[in-house]
C-alpha positions as CSV (number, residue, x, y, z in Angstrom):
1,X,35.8,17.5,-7.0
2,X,34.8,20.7,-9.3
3,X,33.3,18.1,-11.6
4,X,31.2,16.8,-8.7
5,X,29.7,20.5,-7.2
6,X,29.4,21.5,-10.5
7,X,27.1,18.7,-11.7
8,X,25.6,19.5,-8.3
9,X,24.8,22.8,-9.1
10,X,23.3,22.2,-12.4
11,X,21.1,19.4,-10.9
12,X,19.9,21.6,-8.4
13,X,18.8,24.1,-10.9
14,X,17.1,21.6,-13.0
15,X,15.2,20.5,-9.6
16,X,14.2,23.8,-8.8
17,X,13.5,24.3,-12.7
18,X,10.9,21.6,-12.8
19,X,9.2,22.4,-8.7
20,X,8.3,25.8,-10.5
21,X,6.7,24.3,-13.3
22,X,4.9,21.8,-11.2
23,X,3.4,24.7,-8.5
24,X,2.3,26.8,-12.0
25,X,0.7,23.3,-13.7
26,X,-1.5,23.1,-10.2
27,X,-2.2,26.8,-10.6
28,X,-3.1,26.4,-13.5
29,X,-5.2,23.5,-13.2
30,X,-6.9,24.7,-10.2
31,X,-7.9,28.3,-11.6
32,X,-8.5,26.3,-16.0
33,X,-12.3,27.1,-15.1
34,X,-12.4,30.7,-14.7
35,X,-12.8,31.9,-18.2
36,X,-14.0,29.9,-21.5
37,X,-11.8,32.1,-24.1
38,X,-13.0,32.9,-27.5
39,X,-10.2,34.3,-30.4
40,X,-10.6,37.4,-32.1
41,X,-8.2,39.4,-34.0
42,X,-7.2,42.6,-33.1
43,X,-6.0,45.5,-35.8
44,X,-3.4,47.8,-35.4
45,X,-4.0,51.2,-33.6
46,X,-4.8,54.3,-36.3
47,X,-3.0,57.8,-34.6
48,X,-5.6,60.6,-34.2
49,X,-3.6,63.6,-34.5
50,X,-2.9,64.0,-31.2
51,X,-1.6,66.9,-29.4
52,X,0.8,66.3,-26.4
53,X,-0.5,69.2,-24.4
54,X,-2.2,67.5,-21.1
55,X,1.6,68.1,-19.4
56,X,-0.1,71.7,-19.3
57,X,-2.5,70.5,-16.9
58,X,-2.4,71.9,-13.3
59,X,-3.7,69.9,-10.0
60,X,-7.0,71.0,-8.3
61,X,-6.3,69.6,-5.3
62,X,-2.7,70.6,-4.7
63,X,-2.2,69.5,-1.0
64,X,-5.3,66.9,-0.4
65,X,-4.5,63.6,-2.5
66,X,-7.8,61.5,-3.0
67,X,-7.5,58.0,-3.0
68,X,-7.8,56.9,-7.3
69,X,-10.7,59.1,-8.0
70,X,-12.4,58.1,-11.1
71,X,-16.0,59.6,-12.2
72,X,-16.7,63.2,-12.4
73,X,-19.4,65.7,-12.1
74,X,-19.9,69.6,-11.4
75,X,-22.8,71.2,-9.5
76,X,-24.0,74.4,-10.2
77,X,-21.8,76.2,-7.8
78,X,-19.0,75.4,-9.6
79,X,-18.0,72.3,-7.0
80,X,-16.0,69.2,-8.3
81,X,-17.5,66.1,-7.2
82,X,-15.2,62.8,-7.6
83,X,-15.8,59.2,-5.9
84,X,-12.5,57.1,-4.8
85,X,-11.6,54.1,-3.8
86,X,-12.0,54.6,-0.2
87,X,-16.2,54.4,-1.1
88,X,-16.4,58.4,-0.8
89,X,-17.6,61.0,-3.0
90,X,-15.6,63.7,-2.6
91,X,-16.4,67.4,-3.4
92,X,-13.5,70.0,-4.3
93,X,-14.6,73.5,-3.7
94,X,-13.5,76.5,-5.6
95,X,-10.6,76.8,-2.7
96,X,-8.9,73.5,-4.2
97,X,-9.4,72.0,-0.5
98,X,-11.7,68.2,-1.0
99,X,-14.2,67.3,1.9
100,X,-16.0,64.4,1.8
101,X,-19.7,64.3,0.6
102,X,-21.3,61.0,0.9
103,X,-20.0,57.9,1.7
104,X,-21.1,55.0,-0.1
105,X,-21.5,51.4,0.1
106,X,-19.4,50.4,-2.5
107,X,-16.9,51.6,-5.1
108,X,-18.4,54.9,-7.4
109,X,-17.5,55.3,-10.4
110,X,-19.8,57.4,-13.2
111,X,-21.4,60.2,-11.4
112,X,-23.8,62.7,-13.2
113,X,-26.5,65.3,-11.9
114,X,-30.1,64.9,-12.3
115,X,-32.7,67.6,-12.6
116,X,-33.5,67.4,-9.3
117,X,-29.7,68.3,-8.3
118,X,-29.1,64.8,-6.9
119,X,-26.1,63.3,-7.7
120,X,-26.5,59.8,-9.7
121,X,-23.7,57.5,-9.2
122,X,-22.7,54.0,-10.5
123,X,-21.4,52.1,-7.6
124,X,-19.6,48.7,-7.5
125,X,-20.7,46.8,-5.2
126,X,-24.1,48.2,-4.9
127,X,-25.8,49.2,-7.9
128,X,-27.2,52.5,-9.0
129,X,-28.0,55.4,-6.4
130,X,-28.6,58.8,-5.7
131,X,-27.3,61.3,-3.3
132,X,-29.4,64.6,-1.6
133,X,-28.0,67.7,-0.9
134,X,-26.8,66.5,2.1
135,X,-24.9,63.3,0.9
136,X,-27.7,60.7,2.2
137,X,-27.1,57.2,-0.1
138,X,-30.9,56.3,-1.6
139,X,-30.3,53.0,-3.6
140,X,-32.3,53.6,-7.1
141,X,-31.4,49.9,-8.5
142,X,-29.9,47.0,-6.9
143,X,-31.0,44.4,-9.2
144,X,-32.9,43.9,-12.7
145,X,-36.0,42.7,-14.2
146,X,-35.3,38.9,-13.4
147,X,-33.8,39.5,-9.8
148,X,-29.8,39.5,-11.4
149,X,-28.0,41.6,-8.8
150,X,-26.1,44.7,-10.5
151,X,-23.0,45.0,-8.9
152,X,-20.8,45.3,-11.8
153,X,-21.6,48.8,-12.8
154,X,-19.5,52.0,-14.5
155,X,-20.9,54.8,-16.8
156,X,-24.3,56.6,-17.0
157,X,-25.6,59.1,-18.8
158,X,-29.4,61.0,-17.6
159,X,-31.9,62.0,-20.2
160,X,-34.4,65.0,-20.0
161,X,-36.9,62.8,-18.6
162,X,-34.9,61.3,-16.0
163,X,-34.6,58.5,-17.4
164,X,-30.9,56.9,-16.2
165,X,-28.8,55.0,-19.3
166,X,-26.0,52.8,-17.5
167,X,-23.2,50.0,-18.5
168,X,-23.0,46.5,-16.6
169,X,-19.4,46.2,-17.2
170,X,-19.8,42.0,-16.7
171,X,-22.6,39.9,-15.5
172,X,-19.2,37.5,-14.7
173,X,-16.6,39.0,-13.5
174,X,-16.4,41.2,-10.5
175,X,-14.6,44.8,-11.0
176,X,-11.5,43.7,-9.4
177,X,-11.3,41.0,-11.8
178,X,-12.3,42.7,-14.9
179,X,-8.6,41.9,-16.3
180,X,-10.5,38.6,-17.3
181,X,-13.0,39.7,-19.3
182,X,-9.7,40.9,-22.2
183,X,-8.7,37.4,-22.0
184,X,-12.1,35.6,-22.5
185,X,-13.2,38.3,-25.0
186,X,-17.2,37.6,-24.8
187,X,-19.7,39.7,-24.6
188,X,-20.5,39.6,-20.9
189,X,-21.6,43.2,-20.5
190,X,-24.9,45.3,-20.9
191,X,-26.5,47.9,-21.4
192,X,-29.3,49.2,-19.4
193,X,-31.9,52.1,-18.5
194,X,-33.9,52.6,-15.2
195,X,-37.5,54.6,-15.8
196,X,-37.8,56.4,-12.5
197,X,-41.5,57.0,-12.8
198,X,-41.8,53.2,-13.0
199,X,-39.2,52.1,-11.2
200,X,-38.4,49.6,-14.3
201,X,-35.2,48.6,-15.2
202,X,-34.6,47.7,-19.0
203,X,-32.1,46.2,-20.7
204,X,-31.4,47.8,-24.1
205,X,-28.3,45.9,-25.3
206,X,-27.6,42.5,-24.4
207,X,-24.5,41.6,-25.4
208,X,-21.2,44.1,-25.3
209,X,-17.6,43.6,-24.6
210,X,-17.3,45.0,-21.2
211,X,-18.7,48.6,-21.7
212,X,-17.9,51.0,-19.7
213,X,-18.4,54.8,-20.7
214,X,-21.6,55.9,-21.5
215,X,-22.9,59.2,-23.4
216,X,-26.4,60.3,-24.7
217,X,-26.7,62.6,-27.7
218,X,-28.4,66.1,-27.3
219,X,-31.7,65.3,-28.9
220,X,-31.6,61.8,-26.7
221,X,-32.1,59.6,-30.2
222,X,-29.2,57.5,-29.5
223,X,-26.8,57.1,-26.8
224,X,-22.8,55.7,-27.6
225,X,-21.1,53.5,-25.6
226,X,-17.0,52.2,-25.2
227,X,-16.1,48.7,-25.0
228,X,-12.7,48.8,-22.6
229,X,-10.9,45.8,-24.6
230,X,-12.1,46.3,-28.2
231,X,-10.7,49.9,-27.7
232,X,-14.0,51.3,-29.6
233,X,-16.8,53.4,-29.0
234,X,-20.0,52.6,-30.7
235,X,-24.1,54.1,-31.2
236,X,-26.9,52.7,-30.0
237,X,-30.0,54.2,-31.4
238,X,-32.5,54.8,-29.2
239,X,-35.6,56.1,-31.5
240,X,-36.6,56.7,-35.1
241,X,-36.6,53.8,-37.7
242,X,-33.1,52.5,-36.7
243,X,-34.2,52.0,-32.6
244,X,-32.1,49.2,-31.5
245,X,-29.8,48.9,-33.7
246,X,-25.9,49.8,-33.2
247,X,-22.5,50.5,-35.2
248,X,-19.3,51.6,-34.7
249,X,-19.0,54.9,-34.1
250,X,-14.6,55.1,-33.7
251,X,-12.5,51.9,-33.6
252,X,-8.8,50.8,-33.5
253,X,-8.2,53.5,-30.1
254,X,-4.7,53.9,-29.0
255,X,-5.7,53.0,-25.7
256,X,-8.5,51.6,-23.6
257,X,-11.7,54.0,-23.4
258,X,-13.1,54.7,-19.6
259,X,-15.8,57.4,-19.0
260,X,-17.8,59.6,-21.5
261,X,-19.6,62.9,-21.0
262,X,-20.8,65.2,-23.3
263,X,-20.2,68.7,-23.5
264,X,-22.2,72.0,-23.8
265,X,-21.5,71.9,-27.3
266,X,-23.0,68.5,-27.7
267,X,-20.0,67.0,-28.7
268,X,-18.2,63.8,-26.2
269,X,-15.4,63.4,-24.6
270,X,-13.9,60.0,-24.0
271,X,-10.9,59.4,-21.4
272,X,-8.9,56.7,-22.3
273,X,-7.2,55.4,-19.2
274,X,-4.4,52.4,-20.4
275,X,-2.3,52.6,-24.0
276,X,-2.7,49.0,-25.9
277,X,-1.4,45.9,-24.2
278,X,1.1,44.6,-27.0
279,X,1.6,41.2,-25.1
280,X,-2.7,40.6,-24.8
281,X,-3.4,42.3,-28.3
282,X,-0.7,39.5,-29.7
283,X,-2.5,36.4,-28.0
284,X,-5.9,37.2,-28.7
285,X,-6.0,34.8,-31.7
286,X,-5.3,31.8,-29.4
287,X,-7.6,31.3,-26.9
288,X,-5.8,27.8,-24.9
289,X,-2.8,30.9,-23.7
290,X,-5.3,33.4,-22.7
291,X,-7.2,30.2,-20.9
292,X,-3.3,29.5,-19.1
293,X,-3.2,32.9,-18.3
294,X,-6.2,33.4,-16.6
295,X,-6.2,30.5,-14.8
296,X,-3.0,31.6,-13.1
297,X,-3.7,33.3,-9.2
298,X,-4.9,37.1,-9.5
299,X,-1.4,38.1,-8.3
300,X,0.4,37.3,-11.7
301,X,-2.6,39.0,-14.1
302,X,-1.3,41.2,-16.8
303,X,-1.0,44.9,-15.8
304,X,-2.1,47.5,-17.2
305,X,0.0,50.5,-18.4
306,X,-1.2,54.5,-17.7
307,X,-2.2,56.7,-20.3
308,X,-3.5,60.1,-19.7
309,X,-5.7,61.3,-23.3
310,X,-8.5,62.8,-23.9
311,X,-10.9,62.5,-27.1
312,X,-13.4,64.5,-28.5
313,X,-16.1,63.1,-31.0
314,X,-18.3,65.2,-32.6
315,X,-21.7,63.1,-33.1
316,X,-21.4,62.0,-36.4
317,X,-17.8,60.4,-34.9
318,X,-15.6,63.4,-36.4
319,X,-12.5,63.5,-34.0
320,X,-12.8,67.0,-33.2
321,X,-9.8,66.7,-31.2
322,X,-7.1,64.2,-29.1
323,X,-5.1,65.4,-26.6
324,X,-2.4,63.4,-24.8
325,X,0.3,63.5,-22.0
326,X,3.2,61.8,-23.5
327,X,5.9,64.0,-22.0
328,X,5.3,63.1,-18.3
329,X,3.8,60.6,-16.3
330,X,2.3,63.6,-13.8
331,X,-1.7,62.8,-14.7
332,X,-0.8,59.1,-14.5
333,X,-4.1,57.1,-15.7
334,X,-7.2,59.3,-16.9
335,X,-11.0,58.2,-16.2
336,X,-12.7,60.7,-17.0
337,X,-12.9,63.7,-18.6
338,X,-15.3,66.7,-18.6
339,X,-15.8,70.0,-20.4
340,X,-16.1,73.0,-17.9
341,X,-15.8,76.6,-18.0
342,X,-12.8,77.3,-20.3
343,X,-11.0,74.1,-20.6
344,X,-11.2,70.4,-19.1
345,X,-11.7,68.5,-15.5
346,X,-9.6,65.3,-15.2
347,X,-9.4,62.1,-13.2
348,X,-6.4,61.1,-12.6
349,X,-7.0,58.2,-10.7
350,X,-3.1,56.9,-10.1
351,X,-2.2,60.4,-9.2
352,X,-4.4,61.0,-6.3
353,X,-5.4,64.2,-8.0
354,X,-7.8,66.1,-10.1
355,X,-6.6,68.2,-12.8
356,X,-7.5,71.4,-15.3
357,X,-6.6,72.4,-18.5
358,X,-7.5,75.2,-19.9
359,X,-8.1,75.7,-23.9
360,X,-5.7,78.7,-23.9
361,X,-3.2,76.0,-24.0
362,X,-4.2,75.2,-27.6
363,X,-3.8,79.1,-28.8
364,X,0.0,79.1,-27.5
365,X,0.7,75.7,-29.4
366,X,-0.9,76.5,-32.4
């Protein structure tokens, strides 16, 4: 009788065993068409020095949590603008207490300010757009030269002339989906300008691997851009006898780069939002699992750690300095990062917060 429920028991198993594997084959077969994988390898990460000193870093918004803010800006009057995932732009006065400033019609991401005092913002969804004084959405760009929507956008950097440098993270994959883009590993992604006095949009690079962060040098002669799943940040010149041409600027990050801005010292800061995924940087040479993988239902896609760092690159690509929260998860996962007064604004987007560190913090630790 043991014998009997026993041998039950493991047939059951087995049963149950094989029903699984059948429901993942359909998956599997119904979602094989999603992505069309290439293999690349992928080199080890190099250390950058890096300080753990972000846990020094002290919330803006103590009491108001804002849903996953990501891009940053400041006005003039010392205001901390932020857009989250609730499709407001929010702005923090100098009392810590958030208000909401526009509402968009999509997701933003990279803000900046133009000359004008408008705020510039990437928005998913939409496109590119601006917003007045008084928070009214005017679309600048909802589509390019040939009539491709742009809904897939992230960074953007402004030039002196008003010109507007932005990333197309993916002419394939929407922003909720972006996880696919590390497992096909082409070069879906663009980059892009829009010429407000002609209204032209132009497409500068044709070809990266889902760029996301974007930064323009001080004299405007090249602009550097990070590719999310190569963990890199490369230059693009812009003029002179190299215009057009690009190379690596840093390569082989600890983690996976977001949003660029440059400081008043012309030099960039890069937030680098996830560490390294060990599992996907292990698979990237085989391109029939990443193909299983992504055909598999949204629901089961890898996920992506936290990492709160911030890097700063001198132009030439001298790391001038790398900072890290290692010690806590407080930040949670950094998008941006920007240079103000006497220390740094941060996103963190999983921590409903914004947060500053000051450079003091470096003096005590020395």
């Amino acid at each position: 009788m043991l014998r009997f429920l026993y041998s039950r028991h493991i047939l059951r198993g087995i049963l149950s065993f094989l029903f699984v594997v059948f429901v993942l084959g359909i998956l599997v077969l119904i979602g094989w068409n999603k992505t069309n994988p290439i293999p690349y390898s992928v080199n080890s990460s190099i250390p950058q020095g890096e300080r753990d000193l972000l846990l020094f870093s002290k919330p803006v918004n103590v009491d108001s949590p804002i849903k996953e803010p990501f891009g940053l800006a400041v006005d003039t009057k010392g205001s901390i603008y932020t857009g989250s995932s609730d499709g407001n732009i929010y702005r923090i006065k100098t009392d810590g207490d958030p208000e909401v400033f526009a509402k968009t019609s999509g997701r933003p991401l990279g803000l900046a300010f133009d000359g004008k005092g408008n705020l510039v913002a990437c928005v998913s969804g939409l496109g590119l757009a601006f917003y007045d004084a008084a928070g009214k959405e005017n679309v600048l760009v909802r589509e390019d030269s040939q009539g491709t929507p742009l809904q897939n956008l992230y960074g953007l950097a402004i030039a002196a002339d008003g010109t507007v440098y932005f990333t197309e993270v993916s002419r394939k994959f929407s922003y909720e989906d972006s996880y696919l883009e590390e497992l096909e590993s082409q070069a879906n992604g663009r980059i892009l300008s829009y010429h407000p006095r002609t209204q032209e949009v132009e497409v500068i690079s044709d070809g990266a691997n889902h760029p996301t962060g974007i930064g323009l040098s001080a004299s405007g002669t090249f602009l550097i851009y990070a590719e999310k799943y190569r963990h890199r940040i490369s230059r693009l010149w812009l003029k002179g006898k190299d215009a057009g041409k690009d190379q690596f600027l840093i390569t082989n990050l600890p983690g996976s780069p977001a949003l660029i801005s440059l400081d008043e010292e012309n030099h960039f800061w890069i937030a680098l939002s996830s560490p390294r995924h060990l599992g996907m940087d292990k698979i990237q040479d085989y391109p029939l699992i990443k193909k299983m993988i992504a055909a598999l239902p949204s629901v089961l896609r890898p996920q992506e750690g936290e990492l709160a760092y911030a890097l700063s690159l001198s132009e030439e690509g001298d790391v001038l300095l790398a900072l890290a929260n290692y010690s806590t998860d407080a930040l949670g996962s950094v998008t941006s990062v920007l240079q103000y007064g006497g220390g740094l604004i941060l996103a963190g987007n999983s921590s409903e917060k914004v947060w500053k560190w000051k450079f003091q913090t470096l003096e005590i630790f020395f």
